[in-house]
Phi, psi and omega in degrees: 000139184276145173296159180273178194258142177237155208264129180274119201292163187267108204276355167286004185317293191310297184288007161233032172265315156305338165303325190283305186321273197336336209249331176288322201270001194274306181291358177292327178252022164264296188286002152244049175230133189270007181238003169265196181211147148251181183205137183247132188225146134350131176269034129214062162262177174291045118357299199293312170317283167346288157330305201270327157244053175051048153289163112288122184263143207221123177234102241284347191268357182251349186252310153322300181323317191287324181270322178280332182304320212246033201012059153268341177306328161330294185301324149285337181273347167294349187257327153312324162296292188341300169280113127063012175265099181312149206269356171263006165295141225316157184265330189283343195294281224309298173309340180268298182300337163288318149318318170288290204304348186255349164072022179238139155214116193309337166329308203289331162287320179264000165228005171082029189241177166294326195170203174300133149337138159266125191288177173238320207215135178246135165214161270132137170235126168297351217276356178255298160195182191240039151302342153300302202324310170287336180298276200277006119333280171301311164279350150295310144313269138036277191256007194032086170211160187308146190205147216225130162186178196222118166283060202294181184258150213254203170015073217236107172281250188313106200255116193266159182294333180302310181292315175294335179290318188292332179269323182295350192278335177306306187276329167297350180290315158318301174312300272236328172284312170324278201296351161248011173266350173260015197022062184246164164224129166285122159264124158311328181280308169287350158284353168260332137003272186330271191283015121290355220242327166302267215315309165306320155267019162284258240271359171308310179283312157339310159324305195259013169283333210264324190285046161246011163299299168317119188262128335293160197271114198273029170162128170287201163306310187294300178311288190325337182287304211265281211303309191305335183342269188336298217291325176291288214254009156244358230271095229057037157252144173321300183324317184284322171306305188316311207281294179333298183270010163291306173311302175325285185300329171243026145289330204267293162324301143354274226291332177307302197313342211053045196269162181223159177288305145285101206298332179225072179300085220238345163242145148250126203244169208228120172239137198237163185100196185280173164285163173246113189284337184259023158205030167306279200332285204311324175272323160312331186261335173276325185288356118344307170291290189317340176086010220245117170235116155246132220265323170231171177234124155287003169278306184268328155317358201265013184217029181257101196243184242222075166006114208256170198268339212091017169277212169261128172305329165289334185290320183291334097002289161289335189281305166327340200221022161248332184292333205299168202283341193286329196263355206268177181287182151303293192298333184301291193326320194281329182294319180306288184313314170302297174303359152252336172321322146333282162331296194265350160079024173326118184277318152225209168216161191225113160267107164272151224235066189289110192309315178277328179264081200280339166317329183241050170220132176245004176278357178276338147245073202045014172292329200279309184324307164325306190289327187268327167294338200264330185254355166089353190304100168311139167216131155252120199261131201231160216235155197167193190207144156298306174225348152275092196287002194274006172270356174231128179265138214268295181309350161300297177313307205275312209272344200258331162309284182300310169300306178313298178292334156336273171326321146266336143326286187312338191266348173279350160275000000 
């Protein structure tokens, strides 16, 4: 009988379970220094303004992830319907503000802190959907503090000079409220700092999302959920490049080595929508079995941004964060996706239909159907949650999984 085959670890792991640390105990001691401000942001929010006037920054979608990865949400999100929040409403909203009301934060197990930072400044982007707006709301009430956001114009093929002018304008309003409730001034020279310093590492990651174009693909989807971390919740800081391009190099290695994230890789699967956080181990270890790599994502592209030149940076900023695939029509959207199908030389595709999250779900109005007639593509559409795990059924999930690879066995004889 043969050993079974193991999954070979990613050795930048170890340097970035200490990056994270570093960086949750750093905002822990921002916020009890009275000369430091903190600022709570949108994960493809005005970060870099924040950043560029000497906030330290905190980002609350990351602390949902983090409660569904650790199957609690569940457990939290009833004190949140309790005040008033529906209970099909983003699970990261509900589970995160239920969590405050519970006085709980997965900070403290993994790192020994009380929680979330108490913020001075909340700023929010509407352009992924607009449960921020109330998510930070409600903790701007909470800690009475200030709260700031850019309402971009929404669902956008063709993104007009017009449309980027109207969010710069959005955001100057935004400085403009900051520097007179902090007595602060933006500097311009250090905001462009800032967003080269986002972009390089927006395109690093881009890089090492793209060496999965390689057979074998040397980290799936499933990796890509742990790596993004820095791209998110470091994003114009050095440390992300420094990490990135660590990544980089031995991704780059892999693809020499032929080493693969799945060692006997016989499908490529393309998974588009949010994760399902409280069962990433379980899914990951079956398209494992299955022999099954999925080599892209539109979840982890949504932080791959465009380069930036040396221009003006608020403008680089709006066009960015008008552009991600979350804010676009149907049509941009499905043309994206054929273009990574392309790319990634993908066999099938996996929509996931996250009940609460309908802003980041694309199966509900006839794309995945659209895909397979126009393109001949199998898609299996799996029914879930982004952090409520009690909307996903794992034997349901799984049997449909296994039915799925089936299917392309079949269409491949």
């Amino acid at each position: 009988m043969s050993a079974p085959v193991k999954r070979v670890e990613i050795k930048a792991q170890t340097r970035l379970r200490t990056l994270l640390k570093d960086y949750f105990l750093d905002l822990d001691a921002a916020a009890r220094d009275s000369e430091r401000r903190v600022a709570w942001c949108t994960s493809v929010g005005p970060c870099e303004i924040l950043t560029a006037m000497g906030f330290d920054v905190f980002f609350p979608e990351n602390h949902g992830a983090m409660l569904g990865a650790r199957k609690v949400s569940h457990k939290h999100i009833p004190r949140a319907v309790g005040a008033g929040y529906c209970a099909e409403s983003c699970s990261y909203m509900t589970s995160d503000i239920g969590a405050a009301l519970a006085n709980y934060s997965p900070l403290t197990e993994a790192y020994g802190i009380a929680g979330p930072p108490k913020p001075d400044l909340l700023a929010y982007s509407t352009n992924q959907c607009r449960e921020v707006q109330d998510w930070w709301s409600f903790f701007g009430r909470r800690h009475d503090a200030m709260v700031v956001g850019v309402c971009p114009p929404a669902h956008l093929g063709e993104v007009t000079p017009e449309h980027v002018a109207f969010v710069r304008w959005q955001l100057m309003q935004i400085v403009e409220k900051i520097e007179s409730r902090f007595n602060l001034k933006l500097d311009m020279d250090r905001l462009k700092e800032v967003v080269a310093l986002s972009s390089r590492a927006s395109a690093l990651w881009r890089d090492v999302l793209d060496t999965a174009q390689s057979k074998p693909a040397p980290l799936t989807f499933f990796d890509g959920l742990i790596q993004m971390a820095p791209v998110i919740v470091m994003r114009g800081r050095q440390e992300a490049i420094d990490y990135y391009e660590t990544l980089l190099e031995e991704m780059k290695e892999r693809v020499r080595d032929s080493v693969g994230a799945v060692p006997k890789e016989q499908w490529r699967l393309y998974w588009e929508g949010m994760p399902v956080w409280p069962k990433i181990r379980e899914l990951s270890g079956k398209f494992f079995d299955l022999n099954a790599v999925i080599a892209a994502s539109t979840y982890c592209n949504s932080w791959a941004f465009e380069d930036y030149d040396g221009g003006d940076p608020l403008e680089w900023m709006a066009k960015t964060s008008i552009e991600i695939f979350i804010n676009r029509d149907e049509n941009t959207k499905q043309a994206f996706l054929c273009e990574m199908f392309d790319r990634f030389d993908i066999d099938g595709a996996i929509f996931h239909n996250a009940r609460t999250c309908p802003n980041n779900t694309n199966s509900r109005f006839g794309m995945a159907q659209r895909l397979r007639e126009a393109r001949g593509m199998p898609v299996l559409v799996v029914d879930g949650d982004l952090s409520d795990g009690r909307f996903f059924s794992t034997a349901q999930s799984m049997t449909n999984i296994e039915a799925f690879i089936e299917q392309l066995e079949e269409g491949a004889r």
